[in-house]
C-alpha positions, 0 to 999 in steps of 0.5 A, a space after each residue: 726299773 728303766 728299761 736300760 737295768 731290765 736289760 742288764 737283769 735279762 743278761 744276767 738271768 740269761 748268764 745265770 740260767 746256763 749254770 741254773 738247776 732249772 734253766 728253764 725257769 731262770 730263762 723265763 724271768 729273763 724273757 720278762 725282763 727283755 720283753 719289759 726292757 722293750 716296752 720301756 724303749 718303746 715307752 721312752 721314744 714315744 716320750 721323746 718324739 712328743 717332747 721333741 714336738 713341743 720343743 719346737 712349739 708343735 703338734 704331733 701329728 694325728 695317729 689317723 695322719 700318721 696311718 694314711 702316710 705311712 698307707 700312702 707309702 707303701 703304696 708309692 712302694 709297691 708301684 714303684 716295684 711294679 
């Protein structure tokens, strides 16, 4: 499953479980299935920004870049509150 049909499964079970015996149970597989419909988004955006990159005859750019970036940032932020 793609995480497009784990989403549709986890509204299904969602709809199913106000009806449901034991909503509880039902409620619970449709929380697998949200939380595997968001590890597959998550999973395909990874995927594109590395196709993207090398589309364009590049390198992603190092998980430690990315880090110090993303630190630099938030401290840029949080001088500019101060």
């Amino acid at each position: 499953m793609n995480g497009y049909e784990h989403y549709q499964r986890a509204e299904e079970l969602a709809a199913k479980a106000e009806g449901s015996y034991d909503p509880a149970a039902v409620t619970a597989l449709a929380n697998v299935h949200a939380t595997l419909a968001l590890a597959s988004a998550i999973t395909d955006a990874n995927r594109f920004r590395e196709e993207l990159y090398a589309g364009n005859g590049e390198e992603p750019p190092a998980r430690t870049e990315r880090k110090r970036r993303a630190s630099a940032k938030s401290r840029d932020a949080a001088n500019d509150y101060l």
